[in-house]
PALO-297050 format. One line per field, with one value per residue (C-alpha): x, y, z; chain; residue in three letters; residue number from 1. Coordinates in steps of 0.25 Angstrom, whole numbers, padded with zeros to 4 digits, always signed. Example, Ala and Ser with C-alpha at 12.3 -4.5 7.8 and 13.67 -1.06 7.14 Angstrom:
BEGIN
x: +0049  +0055
y: -0018  -0004
z: +0031  +0029
chain: A  A
resn: ala  ser
resi: 1  2
***
This chain:
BEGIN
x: +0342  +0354  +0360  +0365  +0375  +0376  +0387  +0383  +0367  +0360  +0356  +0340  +0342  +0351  +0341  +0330  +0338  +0342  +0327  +0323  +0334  +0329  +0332  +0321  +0327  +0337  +0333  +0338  +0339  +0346  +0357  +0360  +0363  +0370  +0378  +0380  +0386  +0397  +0388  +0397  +0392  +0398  +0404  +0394  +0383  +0378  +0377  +0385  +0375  +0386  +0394  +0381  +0378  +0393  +0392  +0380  +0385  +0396  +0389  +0380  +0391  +0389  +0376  +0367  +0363  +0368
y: +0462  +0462  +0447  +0436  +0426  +0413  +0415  +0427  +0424  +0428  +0415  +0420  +0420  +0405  +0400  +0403  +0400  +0387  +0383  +0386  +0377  +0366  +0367  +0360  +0364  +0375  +0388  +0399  +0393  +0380  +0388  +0397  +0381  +0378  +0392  +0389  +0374  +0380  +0383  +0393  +0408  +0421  +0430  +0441  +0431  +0425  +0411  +0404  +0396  +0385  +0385  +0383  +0372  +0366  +0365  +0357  +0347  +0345  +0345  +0335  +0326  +0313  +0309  +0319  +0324  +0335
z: +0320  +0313  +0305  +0314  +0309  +0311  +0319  +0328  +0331  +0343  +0353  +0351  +0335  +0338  +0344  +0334  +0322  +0327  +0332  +0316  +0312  +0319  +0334  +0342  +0356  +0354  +0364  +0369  +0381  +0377  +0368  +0381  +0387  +0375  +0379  +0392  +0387  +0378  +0367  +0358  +0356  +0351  +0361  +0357  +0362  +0347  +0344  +0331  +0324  +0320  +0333  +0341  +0332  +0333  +0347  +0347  +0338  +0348  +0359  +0353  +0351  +0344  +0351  +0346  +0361  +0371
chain: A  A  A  A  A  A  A  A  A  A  A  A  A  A  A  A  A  A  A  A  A  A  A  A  A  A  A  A  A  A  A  A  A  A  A  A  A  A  A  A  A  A  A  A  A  A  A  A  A  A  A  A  A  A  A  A  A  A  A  A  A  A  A  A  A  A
resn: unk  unk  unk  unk  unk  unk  unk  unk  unk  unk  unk  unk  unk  unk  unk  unk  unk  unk  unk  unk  unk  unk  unk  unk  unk  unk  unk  unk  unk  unk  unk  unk  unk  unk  unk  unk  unk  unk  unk  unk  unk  unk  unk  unk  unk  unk  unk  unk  unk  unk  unk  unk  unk  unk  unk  unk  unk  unk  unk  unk  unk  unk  unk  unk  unk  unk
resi: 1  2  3  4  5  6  7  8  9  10  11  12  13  14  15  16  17  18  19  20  21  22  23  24  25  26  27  28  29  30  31  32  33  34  35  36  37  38  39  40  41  42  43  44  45  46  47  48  49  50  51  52  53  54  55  56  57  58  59  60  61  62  63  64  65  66
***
């Protein structure tokens, strides 16, 4: 399997590597929502681990909840 970078990781290997960062409720399913609601990915269908994390943020907002 050849290197991913941060900016060009599949959504399976997304998931993962954000699961063993910490994220208690993150699945493939809810990033696929996350997609759905404007979540940014790659034209080539890979996700960029700092953008994804940007959106959240914003999509947080100052309260903390979605």
């Amino acid at each position: 399997m050849p290197e991913q970078s941060r900016e060009h990781i599949s959504k399976e290997n997304f998931v993962t590597a954000m699961r063993r960062s910490g994220s208690r409720t993150l699945t493939l399913e809810r990033l696929e929502a996350d997609i759905a609601a404007g979540a940014p990915v790659n034209a080539d269908g890979t996700m960029d681990i700092l953008k994804y994390v940007a959106w959240i943020a914003k999509e947080l907002g100052d309260d903390g909840q979605r």
